[in-house]
N, C-alpha and C positions, 0 to 999 in steps of 0.2 A: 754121644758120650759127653759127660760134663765133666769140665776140668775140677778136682777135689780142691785147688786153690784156692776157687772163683766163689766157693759156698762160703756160708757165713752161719755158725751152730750158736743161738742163743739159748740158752739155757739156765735156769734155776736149780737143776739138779746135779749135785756133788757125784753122783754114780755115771752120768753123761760125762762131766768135765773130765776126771778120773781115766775116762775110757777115750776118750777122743783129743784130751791134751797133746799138741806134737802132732798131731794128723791131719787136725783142719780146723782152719780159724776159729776162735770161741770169743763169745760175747758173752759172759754172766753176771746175773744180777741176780737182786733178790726174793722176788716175786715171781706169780704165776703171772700176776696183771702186768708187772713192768717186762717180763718175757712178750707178753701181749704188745704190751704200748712201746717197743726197741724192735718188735719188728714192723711194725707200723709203721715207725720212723723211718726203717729202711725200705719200706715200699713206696714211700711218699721220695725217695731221694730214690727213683730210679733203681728198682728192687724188684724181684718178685718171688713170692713165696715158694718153695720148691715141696714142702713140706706142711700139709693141712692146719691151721690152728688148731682146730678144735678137733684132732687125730683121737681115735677110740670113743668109746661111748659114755666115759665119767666126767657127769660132768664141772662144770670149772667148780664147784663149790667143794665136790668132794674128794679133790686132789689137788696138793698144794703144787706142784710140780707138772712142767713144761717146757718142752723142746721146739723149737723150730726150726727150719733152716732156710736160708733166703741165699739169693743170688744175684748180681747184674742183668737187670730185663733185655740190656742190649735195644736191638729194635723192637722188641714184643712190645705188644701193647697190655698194661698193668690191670686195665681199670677191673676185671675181676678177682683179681689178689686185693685192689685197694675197697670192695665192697667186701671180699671175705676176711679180712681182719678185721673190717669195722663191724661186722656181724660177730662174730669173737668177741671182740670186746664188749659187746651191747649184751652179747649173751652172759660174759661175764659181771657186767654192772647188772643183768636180770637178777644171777642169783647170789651176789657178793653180800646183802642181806641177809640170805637165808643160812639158815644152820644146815653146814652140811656133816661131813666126819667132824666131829666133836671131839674133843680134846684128848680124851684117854683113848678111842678108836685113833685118830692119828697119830698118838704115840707106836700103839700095837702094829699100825700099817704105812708107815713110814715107807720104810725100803720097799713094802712092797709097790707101794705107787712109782716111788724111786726105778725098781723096773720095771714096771710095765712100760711108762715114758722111755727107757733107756734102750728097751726093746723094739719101742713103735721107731724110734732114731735109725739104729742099728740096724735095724732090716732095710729102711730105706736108700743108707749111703751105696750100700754094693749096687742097687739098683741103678742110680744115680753115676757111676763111675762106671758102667760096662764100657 
């Protein structure tokens, strides 16, 4: 069982913050990529990811929004957390380029990226606390 203290929720998404304020740590920013590059930061400082980067199959171009969640590695060793965010982010600089939801489609599908993300969190925590 994992202590809900010990997580650490970074987040871009106002419908995560919203929902998990007051229950376990939050870390928000602005971006998909700086959600990317803040948990980076904390797996490089003795972290490890508890929660996949690149969770579900949209990928980073066509949803502005992203959750993760990190924790103290303790004695684990990282070094697969620290290759799977830099593949994240590599995946993300692949398609930061490219056009993905365009401007009027992410008006339209805002919330609903907002929860899928919120969803993919959500299921994870109770799993994470049994």
């Amino acid at each position: 069982m994992t202590d809900i203290n010990k997580l650490i929720l970074i987040t871009n998404n106002s419908v995560v913050e919203d929902a998990f304020k007051g229950k376990i740590k939050l870390e928000t920013v602005e971006t998909h990529k700086d959600v990317l590059i803040k948990a980076r930061d904390y797996i490089y400082k003795d972290y490890k990811l508890v929660t996949h980067p690149m969770a579900s199959s949209i990928k980073p171009n066509q949803t502005p929004f992203r959750s993760i969640i990190v924790m103290p590695k303790g004695n684990d060793d990282n070094t697969d957390d620290i290759m799977m965010i830099e593949e994240a982010l590599e995946s993300y600089r692949k398609f930061e380029g490219e056009k993905g939801a365009t401007a009027w489609y992410r008006d339209q599908t805002d919330n609903d990226f907002k929860l899928i993300d919120y969803y993919l969190i959500e299921d994870a925590i109770p799993h994470l606390t049994r």
